[in-house]
N, CA, C and O atoms as a MOPAC input file, in Angstrom:
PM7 MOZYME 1SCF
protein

 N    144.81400 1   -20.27300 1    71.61600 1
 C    145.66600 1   -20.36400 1    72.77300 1
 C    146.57700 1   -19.14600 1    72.80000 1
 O    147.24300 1   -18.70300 1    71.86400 1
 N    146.48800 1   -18.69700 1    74.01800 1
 C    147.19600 1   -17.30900 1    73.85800 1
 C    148.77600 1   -17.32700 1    74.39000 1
 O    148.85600 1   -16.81900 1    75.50800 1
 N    150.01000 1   -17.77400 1    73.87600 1
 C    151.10100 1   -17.89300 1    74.72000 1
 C    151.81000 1   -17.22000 1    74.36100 1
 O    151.83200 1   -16.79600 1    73.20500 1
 N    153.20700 1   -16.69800 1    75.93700 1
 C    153.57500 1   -15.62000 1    75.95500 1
 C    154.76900 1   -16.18700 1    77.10200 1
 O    154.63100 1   -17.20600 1    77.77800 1
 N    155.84700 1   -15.35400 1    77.13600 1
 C    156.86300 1   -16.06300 1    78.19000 1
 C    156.82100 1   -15.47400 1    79.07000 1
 O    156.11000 1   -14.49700 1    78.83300 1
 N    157.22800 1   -15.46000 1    80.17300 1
 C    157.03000 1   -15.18200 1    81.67000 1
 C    157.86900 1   -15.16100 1    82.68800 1
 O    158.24500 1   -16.30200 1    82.95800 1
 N    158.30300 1   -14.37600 1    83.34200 1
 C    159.27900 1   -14.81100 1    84.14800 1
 C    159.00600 1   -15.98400 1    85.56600 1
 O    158.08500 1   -15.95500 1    86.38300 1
 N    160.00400 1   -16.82400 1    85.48500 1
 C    159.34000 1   -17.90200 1    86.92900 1
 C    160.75000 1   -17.62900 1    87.76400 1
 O    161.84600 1   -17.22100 1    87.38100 1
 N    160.24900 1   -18.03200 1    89.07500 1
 C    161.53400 1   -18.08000 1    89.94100 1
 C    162.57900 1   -19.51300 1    89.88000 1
 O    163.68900 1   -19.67900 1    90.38500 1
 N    162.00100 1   -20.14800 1    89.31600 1
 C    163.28200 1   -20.77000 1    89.29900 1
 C    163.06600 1   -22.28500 1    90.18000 1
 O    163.93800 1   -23.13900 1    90.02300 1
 N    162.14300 1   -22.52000 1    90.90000 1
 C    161.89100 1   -23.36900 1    92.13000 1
 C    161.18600 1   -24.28900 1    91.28900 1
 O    160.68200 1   -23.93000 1    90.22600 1
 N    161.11600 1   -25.80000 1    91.84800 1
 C    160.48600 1   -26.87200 1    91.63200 1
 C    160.28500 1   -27.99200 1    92.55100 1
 O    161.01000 1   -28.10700 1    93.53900 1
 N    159.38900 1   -28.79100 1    92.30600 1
 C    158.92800 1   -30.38200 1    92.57200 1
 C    159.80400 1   -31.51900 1    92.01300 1
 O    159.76000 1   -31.61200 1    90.78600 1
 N    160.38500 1   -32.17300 1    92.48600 1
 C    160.78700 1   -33.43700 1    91.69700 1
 C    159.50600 1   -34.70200 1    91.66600 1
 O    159.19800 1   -35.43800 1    92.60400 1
 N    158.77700 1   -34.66100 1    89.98200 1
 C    157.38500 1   -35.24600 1    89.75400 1
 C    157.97400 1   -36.63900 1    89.71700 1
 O    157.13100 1   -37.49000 1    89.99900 1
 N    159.18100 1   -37.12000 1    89.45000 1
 C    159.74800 1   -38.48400 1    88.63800 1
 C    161.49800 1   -38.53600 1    88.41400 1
 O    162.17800 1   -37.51800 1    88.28000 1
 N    161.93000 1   -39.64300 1    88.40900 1
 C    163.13700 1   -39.42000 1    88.36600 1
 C    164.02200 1   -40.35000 1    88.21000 1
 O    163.80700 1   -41.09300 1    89.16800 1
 N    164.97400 1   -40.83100 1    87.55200 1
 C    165.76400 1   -42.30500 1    87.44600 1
 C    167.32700 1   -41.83400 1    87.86000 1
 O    167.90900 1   -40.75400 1    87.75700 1
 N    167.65000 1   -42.88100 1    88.27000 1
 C    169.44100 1   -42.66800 1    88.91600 1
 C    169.77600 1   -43.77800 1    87.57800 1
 O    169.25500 1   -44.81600 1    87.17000 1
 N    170.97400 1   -42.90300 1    87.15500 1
 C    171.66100 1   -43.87100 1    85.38900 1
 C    172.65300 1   -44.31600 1    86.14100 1
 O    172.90800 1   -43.71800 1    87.18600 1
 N    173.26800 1   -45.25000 1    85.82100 1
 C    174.62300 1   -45.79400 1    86.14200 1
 C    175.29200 1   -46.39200 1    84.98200 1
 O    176.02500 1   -47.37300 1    85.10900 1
 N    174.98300 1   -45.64100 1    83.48200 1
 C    175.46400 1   -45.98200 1    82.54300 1
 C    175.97200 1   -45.33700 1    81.92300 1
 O    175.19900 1   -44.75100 1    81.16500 1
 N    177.25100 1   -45.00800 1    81.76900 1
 C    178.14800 1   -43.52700 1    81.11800 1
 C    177.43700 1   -43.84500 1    79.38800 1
 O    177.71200 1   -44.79100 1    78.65000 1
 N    176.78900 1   -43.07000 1    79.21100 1
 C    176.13100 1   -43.36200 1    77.65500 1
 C    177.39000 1   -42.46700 1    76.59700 1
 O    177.74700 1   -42.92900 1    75.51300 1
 N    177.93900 1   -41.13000 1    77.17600 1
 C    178.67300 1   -40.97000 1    76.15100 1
 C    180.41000 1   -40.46000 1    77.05300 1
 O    180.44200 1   -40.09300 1    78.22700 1
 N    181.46200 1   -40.55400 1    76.29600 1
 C    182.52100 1   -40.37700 1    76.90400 1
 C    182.87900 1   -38.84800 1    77.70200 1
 O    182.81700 1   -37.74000 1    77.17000 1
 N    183.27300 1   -39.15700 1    79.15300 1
 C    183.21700 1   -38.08000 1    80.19400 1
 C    181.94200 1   -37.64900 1    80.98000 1
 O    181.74100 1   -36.53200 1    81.45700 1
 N    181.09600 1   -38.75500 1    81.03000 1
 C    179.79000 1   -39.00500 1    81.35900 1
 C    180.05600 1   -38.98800 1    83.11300 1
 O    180.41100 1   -40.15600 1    83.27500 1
 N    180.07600 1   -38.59000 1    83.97100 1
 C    180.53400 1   -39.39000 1    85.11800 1
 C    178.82600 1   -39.96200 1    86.04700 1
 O    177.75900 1   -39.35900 1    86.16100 1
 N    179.11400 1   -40.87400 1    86.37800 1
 C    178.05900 1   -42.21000 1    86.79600 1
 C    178.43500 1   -42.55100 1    88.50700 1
 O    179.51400 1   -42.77900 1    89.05400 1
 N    177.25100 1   -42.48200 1    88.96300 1
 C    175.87000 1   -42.03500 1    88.66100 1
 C    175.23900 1   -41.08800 1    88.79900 1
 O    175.39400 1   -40.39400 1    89.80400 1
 N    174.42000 1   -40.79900 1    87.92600 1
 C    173.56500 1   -39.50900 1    87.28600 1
 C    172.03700 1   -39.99300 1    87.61300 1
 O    171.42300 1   -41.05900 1    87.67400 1
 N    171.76500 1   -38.54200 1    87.79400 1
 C    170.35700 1   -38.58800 1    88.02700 1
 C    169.42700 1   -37.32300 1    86.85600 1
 O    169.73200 1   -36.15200 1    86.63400 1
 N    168.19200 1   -38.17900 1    86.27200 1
 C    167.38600 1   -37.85300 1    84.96000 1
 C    166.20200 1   -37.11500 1    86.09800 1
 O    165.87200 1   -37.85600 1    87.02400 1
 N    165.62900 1   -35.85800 1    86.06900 1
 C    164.55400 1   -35.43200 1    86.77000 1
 C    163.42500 1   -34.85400 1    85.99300 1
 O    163.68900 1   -33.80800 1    85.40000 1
 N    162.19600 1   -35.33600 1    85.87600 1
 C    161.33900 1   -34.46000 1    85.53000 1
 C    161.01800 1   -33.54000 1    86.96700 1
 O    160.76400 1   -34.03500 1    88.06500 1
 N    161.10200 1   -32.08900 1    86.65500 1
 C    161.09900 1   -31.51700 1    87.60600 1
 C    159.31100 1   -30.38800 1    87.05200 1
 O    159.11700 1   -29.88400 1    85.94600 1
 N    158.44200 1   -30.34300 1    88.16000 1
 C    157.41500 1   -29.35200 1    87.80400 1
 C    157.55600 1   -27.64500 1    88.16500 1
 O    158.16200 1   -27.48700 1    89.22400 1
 N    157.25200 1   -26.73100 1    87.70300 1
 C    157.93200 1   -25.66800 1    88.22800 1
 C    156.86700 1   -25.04800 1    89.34600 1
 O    155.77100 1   -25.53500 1    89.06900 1
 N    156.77000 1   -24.31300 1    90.30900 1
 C    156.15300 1   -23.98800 1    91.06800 1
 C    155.03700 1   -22.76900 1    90.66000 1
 O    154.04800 1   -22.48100 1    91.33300 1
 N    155.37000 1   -22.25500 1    89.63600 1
 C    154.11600 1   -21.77100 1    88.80700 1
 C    152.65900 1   -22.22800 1    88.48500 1
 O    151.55300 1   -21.82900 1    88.84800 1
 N    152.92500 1   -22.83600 1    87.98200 1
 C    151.95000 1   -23.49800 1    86.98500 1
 C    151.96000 1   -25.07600 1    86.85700 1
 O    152.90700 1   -25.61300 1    86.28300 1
 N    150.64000 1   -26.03600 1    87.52500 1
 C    150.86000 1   -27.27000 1    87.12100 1
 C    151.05100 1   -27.83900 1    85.76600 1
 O    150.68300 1   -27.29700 1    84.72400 1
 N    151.72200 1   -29.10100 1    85.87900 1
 C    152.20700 1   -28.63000 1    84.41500 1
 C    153.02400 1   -28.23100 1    83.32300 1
 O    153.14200 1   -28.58400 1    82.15000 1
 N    153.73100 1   -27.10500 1    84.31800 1
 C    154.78400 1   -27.42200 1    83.70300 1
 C    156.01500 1   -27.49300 1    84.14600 1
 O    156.48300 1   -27.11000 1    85.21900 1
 N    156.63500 1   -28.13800 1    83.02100 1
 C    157.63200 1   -29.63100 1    83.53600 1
 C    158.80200 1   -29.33700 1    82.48300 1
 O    158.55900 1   -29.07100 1    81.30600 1
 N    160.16500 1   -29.41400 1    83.04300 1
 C    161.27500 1   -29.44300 1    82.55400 1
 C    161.98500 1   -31.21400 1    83.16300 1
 O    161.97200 1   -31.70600 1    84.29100 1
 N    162.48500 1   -31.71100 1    81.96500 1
 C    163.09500 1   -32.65000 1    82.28100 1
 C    164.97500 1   -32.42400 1    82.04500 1
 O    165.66000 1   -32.19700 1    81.04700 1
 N    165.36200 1   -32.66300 1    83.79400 1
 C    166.72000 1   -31.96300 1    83.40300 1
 C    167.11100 1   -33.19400 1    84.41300 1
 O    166.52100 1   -34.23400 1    84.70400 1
 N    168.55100 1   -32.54000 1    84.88400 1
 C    169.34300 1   -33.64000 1    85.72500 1
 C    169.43800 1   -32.78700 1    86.83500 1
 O    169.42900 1   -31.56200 1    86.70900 1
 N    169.55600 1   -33.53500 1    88.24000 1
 C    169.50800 1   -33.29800 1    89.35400 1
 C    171.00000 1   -33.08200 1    89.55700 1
 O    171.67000 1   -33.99500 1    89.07600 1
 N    171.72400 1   -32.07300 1    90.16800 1
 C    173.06500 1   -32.34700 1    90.34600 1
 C    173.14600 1   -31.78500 1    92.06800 1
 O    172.17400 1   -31.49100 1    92.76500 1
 N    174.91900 1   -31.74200 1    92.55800 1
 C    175.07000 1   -31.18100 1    93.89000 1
 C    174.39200 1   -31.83400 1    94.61600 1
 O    174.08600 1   -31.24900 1    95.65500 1
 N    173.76100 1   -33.51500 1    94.42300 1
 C    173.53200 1   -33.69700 1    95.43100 1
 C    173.51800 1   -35.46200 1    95.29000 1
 O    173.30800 1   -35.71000 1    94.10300 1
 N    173.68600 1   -36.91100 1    96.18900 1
 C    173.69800 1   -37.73300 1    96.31100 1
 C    172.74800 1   -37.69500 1    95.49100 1
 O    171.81400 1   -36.89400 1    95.52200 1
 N    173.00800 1   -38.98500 1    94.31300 1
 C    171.88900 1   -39.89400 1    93.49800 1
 C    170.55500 1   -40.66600 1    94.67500 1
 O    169.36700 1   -40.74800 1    94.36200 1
 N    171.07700 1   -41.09800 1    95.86500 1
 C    170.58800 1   -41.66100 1    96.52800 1
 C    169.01000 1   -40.73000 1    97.72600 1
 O    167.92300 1   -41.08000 1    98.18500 1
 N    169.90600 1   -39.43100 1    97.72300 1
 C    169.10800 1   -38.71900 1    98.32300 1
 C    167.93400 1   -37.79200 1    97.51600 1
 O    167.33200 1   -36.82300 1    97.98000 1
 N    167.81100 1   -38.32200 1    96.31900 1
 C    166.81900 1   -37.72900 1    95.64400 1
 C    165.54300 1   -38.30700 1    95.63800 1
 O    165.40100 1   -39.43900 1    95.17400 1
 N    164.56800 1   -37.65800 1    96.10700 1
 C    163.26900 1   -38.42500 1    96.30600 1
 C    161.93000 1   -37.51900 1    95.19400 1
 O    162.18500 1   -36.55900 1    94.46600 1
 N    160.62200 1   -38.14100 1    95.35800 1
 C    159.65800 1   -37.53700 1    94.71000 1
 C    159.23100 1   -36.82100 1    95.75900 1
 O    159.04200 1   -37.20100 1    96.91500 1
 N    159.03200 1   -35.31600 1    95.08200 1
 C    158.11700 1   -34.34500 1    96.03500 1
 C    159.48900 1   -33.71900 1    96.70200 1
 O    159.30400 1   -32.65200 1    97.28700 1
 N    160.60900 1   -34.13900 1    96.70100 1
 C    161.81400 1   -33.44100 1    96.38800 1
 C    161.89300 1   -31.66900 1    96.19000 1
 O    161.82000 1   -31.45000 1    94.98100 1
 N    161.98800 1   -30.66600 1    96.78900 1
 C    162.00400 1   -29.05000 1    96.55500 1
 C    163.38000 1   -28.83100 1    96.08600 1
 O    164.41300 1   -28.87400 1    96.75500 1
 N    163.19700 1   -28.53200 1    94.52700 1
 C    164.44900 1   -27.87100 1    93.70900 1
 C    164.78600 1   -26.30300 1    93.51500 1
 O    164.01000 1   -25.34700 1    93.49500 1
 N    165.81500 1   -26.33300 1    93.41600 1
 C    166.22300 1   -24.87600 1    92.33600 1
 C    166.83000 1   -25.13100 1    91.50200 1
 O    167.53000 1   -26.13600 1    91.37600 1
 N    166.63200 1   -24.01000 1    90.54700 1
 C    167.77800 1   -24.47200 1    89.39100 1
 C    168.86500 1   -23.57900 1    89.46500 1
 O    169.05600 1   -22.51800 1    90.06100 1
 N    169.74400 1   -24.51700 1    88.45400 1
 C    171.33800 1   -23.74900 1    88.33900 1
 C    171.41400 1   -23.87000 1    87.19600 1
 O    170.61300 1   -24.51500 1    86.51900 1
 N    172.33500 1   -23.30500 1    86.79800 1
 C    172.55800 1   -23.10000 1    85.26300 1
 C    174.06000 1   -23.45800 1    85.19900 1
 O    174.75600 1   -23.22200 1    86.18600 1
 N    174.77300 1   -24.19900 1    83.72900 1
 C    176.02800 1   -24.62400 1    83.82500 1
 C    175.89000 1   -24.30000 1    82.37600 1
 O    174.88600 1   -24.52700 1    81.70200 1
 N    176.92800 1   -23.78200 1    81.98900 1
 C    177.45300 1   -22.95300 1    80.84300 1
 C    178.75800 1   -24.22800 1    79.71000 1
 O    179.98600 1   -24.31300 1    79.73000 1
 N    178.01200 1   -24.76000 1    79.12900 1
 C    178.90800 1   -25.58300 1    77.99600 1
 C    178.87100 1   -24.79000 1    76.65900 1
 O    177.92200 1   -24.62400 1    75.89200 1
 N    180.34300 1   -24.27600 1    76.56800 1
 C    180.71000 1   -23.47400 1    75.40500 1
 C    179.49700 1   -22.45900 1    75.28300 1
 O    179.22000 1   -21.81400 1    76.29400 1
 N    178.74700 1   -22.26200 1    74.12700 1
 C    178.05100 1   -20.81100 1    74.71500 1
 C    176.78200 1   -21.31200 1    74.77800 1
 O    175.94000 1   -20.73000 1    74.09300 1
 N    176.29900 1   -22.63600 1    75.70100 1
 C    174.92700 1   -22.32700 1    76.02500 1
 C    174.74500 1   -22.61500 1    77.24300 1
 O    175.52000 1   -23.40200 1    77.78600 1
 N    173.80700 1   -22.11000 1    77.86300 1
 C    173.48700 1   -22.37400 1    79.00600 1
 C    172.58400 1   -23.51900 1    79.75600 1
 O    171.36800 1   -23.45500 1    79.93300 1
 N    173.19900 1   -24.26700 1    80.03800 1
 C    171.85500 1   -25.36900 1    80.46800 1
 C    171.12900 1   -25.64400 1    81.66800 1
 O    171.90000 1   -26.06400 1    82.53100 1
 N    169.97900 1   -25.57200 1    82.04600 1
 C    169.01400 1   -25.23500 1    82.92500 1
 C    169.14600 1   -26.43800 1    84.17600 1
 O    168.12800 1   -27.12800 1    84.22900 1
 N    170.22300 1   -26.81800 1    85.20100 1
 C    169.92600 1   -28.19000 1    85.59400 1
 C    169.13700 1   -27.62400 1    86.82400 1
 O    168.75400 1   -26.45600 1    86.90500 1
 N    168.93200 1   -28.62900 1    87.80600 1
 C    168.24800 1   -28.43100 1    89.13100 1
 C    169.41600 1   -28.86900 1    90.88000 1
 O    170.05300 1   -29.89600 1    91.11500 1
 N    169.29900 1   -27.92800 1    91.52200 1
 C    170.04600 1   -28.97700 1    92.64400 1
 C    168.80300 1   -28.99800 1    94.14400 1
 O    167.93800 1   -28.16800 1    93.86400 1
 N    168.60800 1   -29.40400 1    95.01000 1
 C    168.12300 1   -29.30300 1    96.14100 1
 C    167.97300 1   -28.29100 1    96.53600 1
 O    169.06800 1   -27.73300 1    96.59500 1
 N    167.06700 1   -27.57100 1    96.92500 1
 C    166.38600 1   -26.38400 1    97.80000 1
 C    167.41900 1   -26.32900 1    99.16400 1
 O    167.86300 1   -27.35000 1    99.69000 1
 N    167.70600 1   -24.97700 1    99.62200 1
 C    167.85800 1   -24.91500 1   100.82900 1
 C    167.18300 1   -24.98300 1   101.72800 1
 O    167.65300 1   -24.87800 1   102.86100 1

């Protein structure tokens, strides 16, 4: 198998997705939404992140994402919000 990293734009599918309404750890704010998101590259592949910037309610499958990035202390974490 020959693998190698790549640059992608950034865009996705929402494949699956659950709305939490359970603060699991303290400063959690509820409700949250869990997304497996597919990237527009390649079927396949799949980041599972959280949907943010947008109603828990208005998130559907087949959903068009982008991602954003939110910076906790020094890492960067990959979330997704709604396509323009």
């Amino acid at each position: 198998m020959d693998v190698s990293s790549e640059p992608v734009s950034g865009r996705g599918r929402v494949v699956s997705f659950t709305i939490n309404h359970q603060a699991w750890a303290p400063g959690l704010v509820v409700p949250f939404v869990i997304a497996i998101v597919e990237l527009v590259e390649q079927t396949g592949l799949r980041f599972l992140s959280n949907i943010v910037n947008c109603d828990p309610d208005d998130v559907l499958i087949g959903m068009e994402v982008v991602v954003v990035f939110e910076q906790i202390e020094d890492v960067w974490l990959p979330l997704f919000e709604a396509a323009q």
